[in-house]
PDB file with SEQRES, HELIX, SHEET and CRYST1 records, atoms N, CA, C and O in Angstrom:
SEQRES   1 A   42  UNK UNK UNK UNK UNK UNK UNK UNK UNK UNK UNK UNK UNK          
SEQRES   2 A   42  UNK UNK UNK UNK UNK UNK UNK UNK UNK UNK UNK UNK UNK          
SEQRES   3 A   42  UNK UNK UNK UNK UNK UNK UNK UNK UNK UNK UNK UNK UNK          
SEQRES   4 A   42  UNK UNK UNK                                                  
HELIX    1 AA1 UNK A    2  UNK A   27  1                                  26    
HELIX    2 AA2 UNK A   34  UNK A   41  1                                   8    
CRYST1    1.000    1.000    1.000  90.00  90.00  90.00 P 1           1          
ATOM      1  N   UNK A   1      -0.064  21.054  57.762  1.00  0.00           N  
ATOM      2  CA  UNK A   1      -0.999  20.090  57.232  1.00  0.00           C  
ATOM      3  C   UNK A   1      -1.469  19.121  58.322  1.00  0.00           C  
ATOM      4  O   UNK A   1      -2.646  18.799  58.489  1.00  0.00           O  
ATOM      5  N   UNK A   2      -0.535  18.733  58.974  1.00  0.00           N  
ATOM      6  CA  UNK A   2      -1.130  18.208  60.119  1.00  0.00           C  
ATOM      7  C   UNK A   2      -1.787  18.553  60.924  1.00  0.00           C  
ATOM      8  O   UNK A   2      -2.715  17.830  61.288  1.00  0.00           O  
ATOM      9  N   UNK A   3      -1.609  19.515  61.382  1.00  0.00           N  
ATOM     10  CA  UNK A   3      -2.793  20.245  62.280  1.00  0.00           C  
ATOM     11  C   UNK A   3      -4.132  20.216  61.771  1.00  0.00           C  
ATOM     12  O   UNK A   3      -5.141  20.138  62.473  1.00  0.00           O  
ATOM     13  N   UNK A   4      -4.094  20.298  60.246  1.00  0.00           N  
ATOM     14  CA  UNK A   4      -6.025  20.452  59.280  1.00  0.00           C  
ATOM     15  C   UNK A   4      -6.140  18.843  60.015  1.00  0.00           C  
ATOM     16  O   UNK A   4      -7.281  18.614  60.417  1.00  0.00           O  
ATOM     17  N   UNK A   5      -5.649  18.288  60.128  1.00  0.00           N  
ATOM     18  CA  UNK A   5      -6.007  16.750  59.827  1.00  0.00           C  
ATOM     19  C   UNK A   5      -6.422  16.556  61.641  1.00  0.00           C  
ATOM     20  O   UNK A   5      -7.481  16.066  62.034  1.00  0.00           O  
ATOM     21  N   UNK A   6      -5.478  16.993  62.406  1.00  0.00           N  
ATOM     22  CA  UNK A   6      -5.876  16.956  64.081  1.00  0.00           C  
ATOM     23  C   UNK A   6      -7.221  17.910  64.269  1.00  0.00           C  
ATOM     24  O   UNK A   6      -8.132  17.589  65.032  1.00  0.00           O  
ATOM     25  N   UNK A   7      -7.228  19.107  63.486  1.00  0.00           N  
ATOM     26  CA  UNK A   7      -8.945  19.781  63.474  1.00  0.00           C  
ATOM     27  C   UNK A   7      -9.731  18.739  63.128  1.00  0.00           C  
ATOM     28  O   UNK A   7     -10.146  17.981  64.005  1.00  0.00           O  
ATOM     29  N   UNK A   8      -9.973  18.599  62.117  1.00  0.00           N  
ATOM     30  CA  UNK A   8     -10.740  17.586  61.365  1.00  0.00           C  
ATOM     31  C   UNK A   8     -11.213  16.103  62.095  1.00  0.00           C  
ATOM     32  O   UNK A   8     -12.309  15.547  62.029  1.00  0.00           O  
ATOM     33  N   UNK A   9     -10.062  15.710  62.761  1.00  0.00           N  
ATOM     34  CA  UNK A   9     -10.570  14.617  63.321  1.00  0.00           C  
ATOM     35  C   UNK A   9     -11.408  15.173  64.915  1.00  0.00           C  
ATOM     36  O   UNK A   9     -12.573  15.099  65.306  1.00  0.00           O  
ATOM     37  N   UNK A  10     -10.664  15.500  65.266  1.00  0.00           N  
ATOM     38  CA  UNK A  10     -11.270  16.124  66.902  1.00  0.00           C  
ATOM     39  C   UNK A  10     -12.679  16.530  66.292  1.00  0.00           C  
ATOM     40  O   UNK A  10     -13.648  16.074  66.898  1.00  0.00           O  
ATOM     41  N   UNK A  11     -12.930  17.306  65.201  1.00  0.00           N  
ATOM     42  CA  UNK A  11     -14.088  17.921  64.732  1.00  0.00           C  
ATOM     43  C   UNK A  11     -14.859  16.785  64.726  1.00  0.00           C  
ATOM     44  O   UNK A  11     -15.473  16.781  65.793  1.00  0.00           O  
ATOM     45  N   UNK A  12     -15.118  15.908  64.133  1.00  0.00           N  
ATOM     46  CA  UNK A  12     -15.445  14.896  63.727  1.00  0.00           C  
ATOM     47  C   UNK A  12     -15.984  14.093  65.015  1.00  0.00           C  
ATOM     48  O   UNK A  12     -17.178  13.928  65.263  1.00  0.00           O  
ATOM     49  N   UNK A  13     -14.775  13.558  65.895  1.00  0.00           N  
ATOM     50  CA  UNK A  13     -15.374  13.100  67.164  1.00  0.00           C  
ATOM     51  C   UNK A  13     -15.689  14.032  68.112  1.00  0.00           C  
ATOM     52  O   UNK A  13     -15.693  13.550  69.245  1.00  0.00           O  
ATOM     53  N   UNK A  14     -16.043  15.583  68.033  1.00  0.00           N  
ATOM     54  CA  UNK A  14     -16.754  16.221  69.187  1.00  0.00           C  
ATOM     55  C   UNK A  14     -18.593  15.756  68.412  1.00  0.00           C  
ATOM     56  O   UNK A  14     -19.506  15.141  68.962  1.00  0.00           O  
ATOM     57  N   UNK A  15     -18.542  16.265  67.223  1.00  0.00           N  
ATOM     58  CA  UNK A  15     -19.838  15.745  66.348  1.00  0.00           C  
ATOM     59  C   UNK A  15     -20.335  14.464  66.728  1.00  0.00           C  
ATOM     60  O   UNK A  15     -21.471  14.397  67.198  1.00  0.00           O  
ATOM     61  N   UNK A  16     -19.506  13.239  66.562  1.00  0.00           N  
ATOM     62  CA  UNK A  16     -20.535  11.905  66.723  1.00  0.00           C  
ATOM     63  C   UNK A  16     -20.788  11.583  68.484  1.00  0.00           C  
ATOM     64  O   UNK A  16     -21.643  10.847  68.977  1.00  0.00           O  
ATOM     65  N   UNK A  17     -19.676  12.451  69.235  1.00  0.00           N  
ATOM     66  CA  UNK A  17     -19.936  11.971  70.543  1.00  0.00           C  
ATOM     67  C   UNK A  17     -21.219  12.986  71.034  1.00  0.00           C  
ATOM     68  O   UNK A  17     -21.892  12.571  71.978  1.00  0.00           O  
ATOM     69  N   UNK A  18     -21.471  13.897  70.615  1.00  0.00           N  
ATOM     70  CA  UNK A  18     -22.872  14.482  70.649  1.00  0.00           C  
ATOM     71  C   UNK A  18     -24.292  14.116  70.187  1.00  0.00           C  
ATOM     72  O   UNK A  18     -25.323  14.414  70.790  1.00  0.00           O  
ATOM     73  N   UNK A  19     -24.183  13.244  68.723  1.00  0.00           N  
ATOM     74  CA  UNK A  19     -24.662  13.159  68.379  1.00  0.00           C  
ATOM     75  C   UNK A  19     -25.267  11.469  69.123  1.00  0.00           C  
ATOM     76  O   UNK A  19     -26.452  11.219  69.342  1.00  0.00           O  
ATOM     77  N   UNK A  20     -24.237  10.624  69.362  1.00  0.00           N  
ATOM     78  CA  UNK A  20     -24.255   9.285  70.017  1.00  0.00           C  
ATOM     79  C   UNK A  20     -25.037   9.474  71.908  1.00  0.00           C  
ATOM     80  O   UNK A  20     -25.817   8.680  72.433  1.00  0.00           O  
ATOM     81  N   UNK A  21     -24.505  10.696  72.493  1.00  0.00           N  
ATOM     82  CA  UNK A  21     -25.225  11.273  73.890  1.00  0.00           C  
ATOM     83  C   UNK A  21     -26.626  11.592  73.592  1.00  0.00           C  
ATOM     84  O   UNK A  21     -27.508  11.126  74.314  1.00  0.00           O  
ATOM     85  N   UNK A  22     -26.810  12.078  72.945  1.00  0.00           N  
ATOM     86  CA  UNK A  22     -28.178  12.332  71.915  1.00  0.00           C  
ATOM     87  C   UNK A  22     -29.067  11.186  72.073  1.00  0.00           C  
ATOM     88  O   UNK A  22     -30.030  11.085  72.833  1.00  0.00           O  
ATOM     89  N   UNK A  23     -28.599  10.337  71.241  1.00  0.00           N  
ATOM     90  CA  UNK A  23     -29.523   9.089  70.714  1.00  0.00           C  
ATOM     91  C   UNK A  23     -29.883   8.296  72.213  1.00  0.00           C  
ATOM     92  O   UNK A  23     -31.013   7.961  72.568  1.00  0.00           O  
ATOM     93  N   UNK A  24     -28.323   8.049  73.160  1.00  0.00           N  
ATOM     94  CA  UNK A  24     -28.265   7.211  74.125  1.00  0.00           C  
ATOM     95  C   UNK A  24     -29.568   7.775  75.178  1.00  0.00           C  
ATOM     96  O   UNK A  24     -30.390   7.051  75.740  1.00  0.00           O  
ATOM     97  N   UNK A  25     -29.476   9.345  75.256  1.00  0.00           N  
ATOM     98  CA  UNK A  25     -30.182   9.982  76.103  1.00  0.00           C  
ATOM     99  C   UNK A  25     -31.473   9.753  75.933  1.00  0.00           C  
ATOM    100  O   UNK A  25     -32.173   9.433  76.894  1.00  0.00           O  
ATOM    101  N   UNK A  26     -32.046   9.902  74.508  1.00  0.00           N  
ATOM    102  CA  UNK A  26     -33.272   9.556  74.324  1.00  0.00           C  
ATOM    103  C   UNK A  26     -33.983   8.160  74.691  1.00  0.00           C  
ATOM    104  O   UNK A  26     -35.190   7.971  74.842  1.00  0.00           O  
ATOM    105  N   UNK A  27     -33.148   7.420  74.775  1.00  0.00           N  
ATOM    106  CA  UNK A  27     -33.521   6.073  75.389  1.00  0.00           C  
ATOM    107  C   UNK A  27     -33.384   5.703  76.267  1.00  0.00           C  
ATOM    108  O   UNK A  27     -34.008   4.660  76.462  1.00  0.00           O  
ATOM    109  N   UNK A  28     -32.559   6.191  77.375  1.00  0.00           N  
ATOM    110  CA  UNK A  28     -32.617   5.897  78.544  1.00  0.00           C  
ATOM    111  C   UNK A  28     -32.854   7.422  79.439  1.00  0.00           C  
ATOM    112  O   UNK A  28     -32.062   8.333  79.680  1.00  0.00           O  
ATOM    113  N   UNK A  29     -34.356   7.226  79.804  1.00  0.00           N  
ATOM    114  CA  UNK A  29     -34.686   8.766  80.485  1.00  0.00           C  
ATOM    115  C   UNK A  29     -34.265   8.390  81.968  1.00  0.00           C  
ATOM    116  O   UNK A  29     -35.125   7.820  82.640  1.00  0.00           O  
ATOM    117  N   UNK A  30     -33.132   8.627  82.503  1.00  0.00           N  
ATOM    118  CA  UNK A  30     -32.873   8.821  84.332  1.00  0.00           C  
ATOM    119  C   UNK A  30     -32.442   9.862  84.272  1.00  0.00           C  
ATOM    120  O   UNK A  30     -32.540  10.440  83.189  1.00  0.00           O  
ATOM    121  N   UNK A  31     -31.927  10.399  85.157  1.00  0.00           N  
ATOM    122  CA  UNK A  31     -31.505  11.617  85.829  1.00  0.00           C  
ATOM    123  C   UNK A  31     -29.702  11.217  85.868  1.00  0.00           C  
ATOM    124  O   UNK A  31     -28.818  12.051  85.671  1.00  0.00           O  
ATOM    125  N   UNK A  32     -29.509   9.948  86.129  1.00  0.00           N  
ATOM    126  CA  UNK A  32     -28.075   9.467  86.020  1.00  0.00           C  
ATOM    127  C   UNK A  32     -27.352   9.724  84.838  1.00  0.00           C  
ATOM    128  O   UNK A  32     -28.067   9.440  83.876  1.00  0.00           O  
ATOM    129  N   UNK A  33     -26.279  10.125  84.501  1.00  0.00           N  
ATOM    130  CA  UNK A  33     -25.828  10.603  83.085  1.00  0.00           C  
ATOM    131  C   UNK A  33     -25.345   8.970  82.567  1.00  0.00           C  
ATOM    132  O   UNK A  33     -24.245   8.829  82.034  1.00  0.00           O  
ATOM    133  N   UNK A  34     -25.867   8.296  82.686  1.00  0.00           N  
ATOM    134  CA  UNK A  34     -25.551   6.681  81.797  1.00  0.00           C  
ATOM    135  C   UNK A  34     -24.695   6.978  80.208  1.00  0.00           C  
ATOM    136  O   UNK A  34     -23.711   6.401  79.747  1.00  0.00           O  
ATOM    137  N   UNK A  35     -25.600   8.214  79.584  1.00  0.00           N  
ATOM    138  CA  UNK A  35     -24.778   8.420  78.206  1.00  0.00           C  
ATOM    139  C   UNK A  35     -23.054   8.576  78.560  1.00  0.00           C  
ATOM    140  O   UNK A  35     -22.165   7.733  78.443  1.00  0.00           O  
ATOM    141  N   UNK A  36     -23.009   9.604  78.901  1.00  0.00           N  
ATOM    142  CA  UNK A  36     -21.733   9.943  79.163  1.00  0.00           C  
ATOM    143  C   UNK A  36     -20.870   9.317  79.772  1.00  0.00           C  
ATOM    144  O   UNK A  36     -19.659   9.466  79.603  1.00  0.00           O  
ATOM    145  N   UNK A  37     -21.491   8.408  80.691  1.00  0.00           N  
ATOM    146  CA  UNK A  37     -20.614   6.685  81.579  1.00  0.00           C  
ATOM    147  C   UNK A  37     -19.947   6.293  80.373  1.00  0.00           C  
ATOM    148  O   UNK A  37     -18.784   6.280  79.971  1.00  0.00           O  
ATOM    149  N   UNK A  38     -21.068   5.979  79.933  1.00  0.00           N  
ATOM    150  CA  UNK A  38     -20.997   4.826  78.404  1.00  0.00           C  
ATOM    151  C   UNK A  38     -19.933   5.178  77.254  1.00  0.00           C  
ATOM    152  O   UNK A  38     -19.158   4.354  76.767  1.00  0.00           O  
ATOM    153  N   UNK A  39     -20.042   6.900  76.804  1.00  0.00           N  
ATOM    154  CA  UNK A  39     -19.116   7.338  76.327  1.00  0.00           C  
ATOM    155  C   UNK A  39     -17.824   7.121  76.337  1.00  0.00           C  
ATOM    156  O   UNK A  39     -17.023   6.789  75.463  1.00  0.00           O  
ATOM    157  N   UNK A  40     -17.711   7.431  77.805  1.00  0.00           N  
ATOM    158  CA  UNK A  40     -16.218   7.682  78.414  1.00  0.00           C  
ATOM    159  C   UNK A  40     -15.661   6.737  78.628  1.00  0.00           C  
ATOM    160  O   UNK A  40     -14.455   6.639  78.400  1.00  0.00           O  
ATOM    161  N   UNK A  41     -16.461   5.667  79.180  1.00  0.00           N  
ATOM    162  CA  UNK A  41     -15.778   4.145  79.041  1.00  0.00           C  
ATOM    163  C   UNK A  41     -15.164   3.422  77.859  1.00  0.00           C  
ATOM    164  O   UNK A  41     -14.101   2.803  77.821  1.00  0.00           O  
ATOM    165  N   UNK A  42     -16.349   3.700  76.586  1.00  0.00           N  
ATOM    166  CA  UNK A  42     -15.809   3.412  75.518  1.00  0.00           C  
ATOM    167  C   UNK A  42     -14.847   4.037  74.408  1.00  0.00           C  
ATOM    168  O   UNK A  42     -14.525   3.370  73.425  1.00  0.00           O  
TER     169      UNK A  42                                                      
END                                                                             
């Protein structure tokens, strides 16, 4: 049962951290990966 629950969450944050690189990317057009700075920092 624990393991559904470690899928589920990892699932969950591979989804919003894609979805959050996404949004960040669209707003800041450089060539520098700023999304993924930003990500990883936070």
């Amino acid at each position: 049962m624990i393991a559904l629950w470690v899928v589920l969450a990892g699932s969950a944050g591979a989804v919003s951290r894609f979805a959050l690189d996404g949004a960040i990317r669209a707003r800041l057009k450089t060539k520098f990966p700023y999304a993924t700075v930003l990500i990883n920092v936070t």
